[in-house]
C-alpha positions in Angstrom: -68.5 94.4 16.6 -71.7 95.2 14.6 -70.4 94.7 11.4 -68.0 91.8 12.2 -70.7 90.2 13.2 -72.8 91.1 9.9 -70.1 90.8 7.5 -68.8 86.9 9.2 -72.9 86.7 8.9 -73.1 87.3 5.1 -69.7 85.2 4.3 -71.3 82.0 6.2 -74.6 82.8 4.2 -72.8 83.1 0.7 -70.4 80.1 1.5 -73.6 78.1 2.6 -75.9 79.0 -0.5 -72.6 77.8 -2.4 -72.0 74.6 -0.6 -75.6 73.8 -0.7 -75.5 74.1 -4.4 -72.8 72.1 -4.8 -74.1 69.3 -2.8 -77.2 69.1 -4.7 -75.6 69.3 -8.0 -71.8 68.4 -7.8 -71.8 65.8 -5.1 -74.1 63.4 -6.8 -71.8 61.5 -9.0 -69.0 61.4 -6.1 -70.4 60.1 -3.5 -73.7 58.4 -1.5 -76.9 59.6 -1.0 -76.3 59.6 2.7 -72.9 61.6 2.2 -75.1 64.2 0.2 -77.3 64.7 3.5 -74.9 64.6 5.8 -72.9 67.3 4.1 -76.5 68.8 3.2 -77.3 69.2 7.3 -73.5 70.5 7.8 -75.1 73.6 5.1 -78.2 73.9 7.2 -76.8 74.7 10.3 -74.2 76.9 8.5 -77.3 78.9 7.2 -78.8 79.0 10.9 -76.1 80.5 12.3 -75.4 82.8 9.9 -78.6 84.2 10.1 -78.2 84.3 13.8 -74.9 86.9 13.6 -76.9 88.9 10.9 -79.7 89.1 13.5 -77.0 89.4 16.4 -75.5 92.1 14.3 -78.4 94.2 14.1 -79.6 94.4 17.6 -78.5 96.9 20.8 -80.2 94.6 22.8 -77.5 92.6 24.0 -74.0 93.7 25.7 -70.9 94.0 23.6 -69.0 91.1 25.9 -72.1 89.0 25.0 -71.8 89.5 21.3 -67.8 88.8 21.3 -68.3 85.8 23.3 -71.5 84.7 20.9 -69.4 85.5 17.7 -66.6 83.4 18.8 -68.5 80.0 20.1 -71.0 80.3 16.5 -67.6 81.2 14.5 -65.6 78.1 16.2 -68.8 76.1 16.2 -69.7 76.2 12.7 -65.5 75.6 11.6 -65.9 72.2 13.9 -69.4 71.2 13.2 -70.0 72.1 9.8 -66.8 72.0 8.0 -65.7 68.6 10.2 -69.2 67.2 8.6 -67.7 68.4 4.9 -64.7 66.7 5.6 -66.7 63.4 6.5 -69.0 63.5 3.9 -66.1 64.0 1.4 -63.7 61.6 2.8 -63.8 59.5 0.2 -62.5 62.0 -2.5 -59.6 63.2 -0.1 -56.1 61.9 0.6 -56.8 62.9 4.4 -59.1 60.8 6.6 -61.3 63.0 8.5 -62.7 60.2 10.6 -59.6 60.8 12.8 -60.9 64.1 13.4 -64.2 63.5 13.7 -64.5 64.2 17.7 -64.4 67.5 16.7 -68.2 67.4 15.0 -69.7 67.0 18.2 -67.1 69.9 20.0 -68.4 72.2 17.1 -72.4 71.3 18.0 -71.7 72.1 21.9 -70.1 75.8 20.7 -73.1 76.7 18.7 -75.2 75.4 21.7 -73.3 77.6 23.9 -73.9 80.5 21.6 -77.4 80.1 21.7 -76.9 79.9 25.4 -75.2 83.2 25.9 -77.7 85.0 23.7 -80.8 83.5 26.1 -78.9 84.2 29.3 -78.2 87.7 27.7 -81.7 88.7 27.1 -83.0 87.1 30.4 -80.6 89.4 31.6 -81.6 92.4 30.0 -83.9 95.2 32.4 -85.4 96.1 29.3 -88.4 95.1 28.1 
């Protein structure tokens, strides 16, 4: 689970430093300024969490069940919050209109919160100090 974790870590990092790129240098002739930070905080919390698995990935400190469930909810998360938040911010330059799936956006936030949930419960949990 270790290296799942680090290896889904490093892809979300890589795809992130990409996307980020991108919306500071390809975006700005297709679309808004407030399209470019929307998409721009759908990178950041990319980034976040995939520093979190690289983190997650390197620690014994929590339980294996914690970091499968953890991987999941930050995996899932990021697909509906960040990605959904691409789609938005790019709607204009696709044949498919995101806003119908934009309930997803907030479904994705509450997974990442989750994750972040698990972890805290985990180390609360934890005898050792």
């Amino acid at each position: 689970m270790n290296k799942t974790l680090l290896i889904t870590g490093a892809i979300l990092g890589v795809l992130g430093i990409i996307l980020g790129a991108f919306a500071a240098h390809g975006l700005e002739k297709l679309v808004d300024a407030d399209a470019i930070k929307s998409f721009e905080t759908g990178v950041r919390y990319q980034l976040y969490n995939a520093f979190f698995l690289l983190i997650l990935g390197s620690t014994s400190f929590l339980s294996l069940k914690a970091k499968k469930t953890i991987f999941y909810l930050v995996l899932f998360g990021v697909i509906f919050f960040s990605v959904s938040i691409y789609g938005l911010a790019t709607n204009s330059l696709s044949s498919f209109d995101f806003k119908t799936i934009a309930f997803i956006t907030p479904l994705g936030g509450l997974l990442l919160i989750a994750a972040w949930m698990v972890m805290l419960i985990g180390i609360i949990r934890n005898k050792v100090d």
